[in-house]
N, C-alpha and C positions, 0 to 999 in steps of 0.2 A: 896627286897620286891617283892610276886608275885603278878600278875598283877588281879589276882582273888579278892587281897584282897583291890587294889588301886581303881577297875574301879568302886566299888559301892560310893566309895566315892566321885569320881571323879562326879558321874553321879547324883548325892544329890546336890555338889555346881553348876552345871551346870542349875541343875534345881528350885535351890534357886535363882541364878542369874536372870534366864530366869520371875519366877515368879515379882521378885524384878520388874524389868522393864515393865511387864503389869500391876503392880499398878501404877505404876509411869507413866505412858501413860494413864492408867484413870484417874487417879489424874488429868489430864494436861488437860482433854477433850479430846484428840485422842481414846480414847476406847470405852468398851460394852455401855458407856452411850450416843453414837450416833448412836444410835438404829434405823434405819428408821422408818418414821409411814407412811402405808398404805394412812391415811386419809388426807395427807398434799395436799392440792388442794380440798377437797371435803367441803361439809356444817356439821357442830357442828350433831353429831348425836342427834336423839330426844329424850328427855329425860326431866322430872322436878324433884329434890329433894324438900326434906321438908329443913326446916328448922334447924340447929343445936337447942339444947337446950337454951331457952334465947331472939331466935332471933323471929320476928314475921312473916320473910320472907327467904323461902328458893329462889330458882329459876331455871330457865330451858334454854335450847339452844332459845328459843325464846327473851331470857333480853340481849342476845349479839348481836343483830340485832343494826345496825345503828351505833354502833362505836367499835373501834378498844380495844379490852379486853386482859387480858390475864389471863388462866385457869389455875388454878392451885392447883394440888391434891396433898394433906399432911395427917396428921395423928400424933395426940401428940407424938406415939410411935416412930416415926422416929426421927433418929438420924442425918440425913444429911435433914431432914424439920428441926430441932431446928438449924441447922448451917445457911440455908438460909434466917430463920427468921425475923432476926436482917433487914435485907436490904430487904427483902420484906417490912414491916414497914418503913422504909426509901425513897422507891418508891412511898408508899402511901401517907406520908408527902410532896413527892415535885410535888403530885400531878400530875403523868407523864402518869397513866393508870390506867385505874379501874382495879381490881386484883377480879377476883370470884375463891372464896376457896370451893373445893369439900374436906367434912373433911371425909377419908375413913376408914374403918373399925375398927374406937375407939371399946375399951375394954369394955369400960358404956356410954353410952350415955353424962356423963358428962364429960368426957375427955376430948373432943376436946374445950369445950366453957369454962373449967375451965383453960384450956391451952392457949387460946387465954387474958382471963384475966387478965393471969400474965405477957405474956409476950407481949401483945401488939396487937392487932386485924387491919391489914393489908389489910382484906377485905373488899369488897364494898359489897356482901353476901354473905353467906354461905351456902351450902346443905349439908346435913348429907344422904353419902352414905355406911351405915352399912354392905349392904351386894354387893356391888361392881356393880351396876346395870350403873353407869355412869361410872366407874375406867372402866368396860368391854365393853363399850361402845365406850372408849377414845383409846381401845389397852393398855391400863396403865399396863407395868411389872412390877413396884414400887415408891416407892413414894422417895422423891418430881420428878415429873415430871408436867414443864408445858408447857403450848401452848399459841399460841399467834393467836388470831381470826379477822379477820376485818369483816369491817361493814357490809359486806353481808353476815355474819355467815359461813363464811368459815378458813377452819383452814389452817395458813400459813406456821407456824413454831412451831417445837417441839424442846422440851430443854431437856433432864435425868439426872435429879441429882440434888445439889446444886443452885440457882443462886446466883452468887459472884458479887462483882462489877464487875469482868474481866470481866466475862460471860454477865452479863446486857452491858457494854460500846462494846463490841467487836461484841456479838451475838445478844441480844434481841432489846436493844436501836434504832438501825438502820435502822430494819427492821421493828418497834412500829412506827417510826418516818416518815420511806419510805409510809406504810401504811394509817396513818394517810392523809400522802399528796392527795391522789386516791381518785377519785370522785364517789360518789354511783349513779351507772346506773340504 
């Protein structure tokens, strides 16, 4: 066999393999979804959303003053916000941190509140940001990405992607909890 006709093939599994192992490294948390954010150490940029459909109150970087939150942008249309769902919901139940849902770029306006309907509303409010005035605000390259803010409005920690239990017990918990302990000066 000549070699002309072995190396493209060779060079096809080398770089299925290679691929294989960067999903599998996202997958895991080691990848593109520990994206640094600029703003970890700074205050909640300024901003107020309205309201989703439904609700009678949207809110803004001034309703996270004084305790410890965590931000969190989704969108009915995502696929990995319907994977984290379940256990956002779960969070809210054992009452461990208020959760504000920025609901980004729905398709109608009723998307995101007929979405939280079905499958469980998670939030303590919601703002409906249609055309990405808070998502660009936040650095947000996709959703679910959230953040975890203490009580001085300051962002500590940033999460991309899913939160799973691992992720909540291993990344968020810890430092909600380290948080929480700090005294506001």
């Amino acid at each position: 066999m000549r070699v002309v006709y072995v190396l493209p093939l060779v060079m096809i599994l080398l770089l299925g393999v290679f691929s294989i192992l960067q999903l599998e490294k996202v997958g895991s948390g080691g990848g593109v979804d520990k994206l640094p954010s600029v703003l970890i150490d700074r205050p909640v940029p300024d901003f107020d959303l309205p309201p989703i459909q439904g609700r009678d109150q949207g809110w803004g970087s001034k309703d996270l003053l004084g305790q410890v939150t965590l931000v969190n942008i989704f969108g009915s249309w995502c696929v990995a916000c319907q994977q984290e769902h379940p256990y956002l919901v779960t969070i809210k139940s054992r009452d461990l941190v208020k959760i504000y849902g920025i609901d980004w770029r729905e398709k109608t306006p009723e998307a995101g509140p007929a979405w939280l309907k079905r499958y469980g509303d998670p939030y303590h409010r919601v703002g409906d940001d249609p055309k990405s005035h808070a998502a660009i605000a936040f650095g947000v390259t996709g959703a679910p990405e959230s953040f975890i803010v203490d009580k001085k409005g300051v962002i500590r920690h940033k999460h991309t992607g899913p939160i799973t239990p691992e992720v909540w017990a291993k990344e968020l918990w810890p430092v909600i909890q380290q948080l929480k302990k700090e005294k506001v000066e």
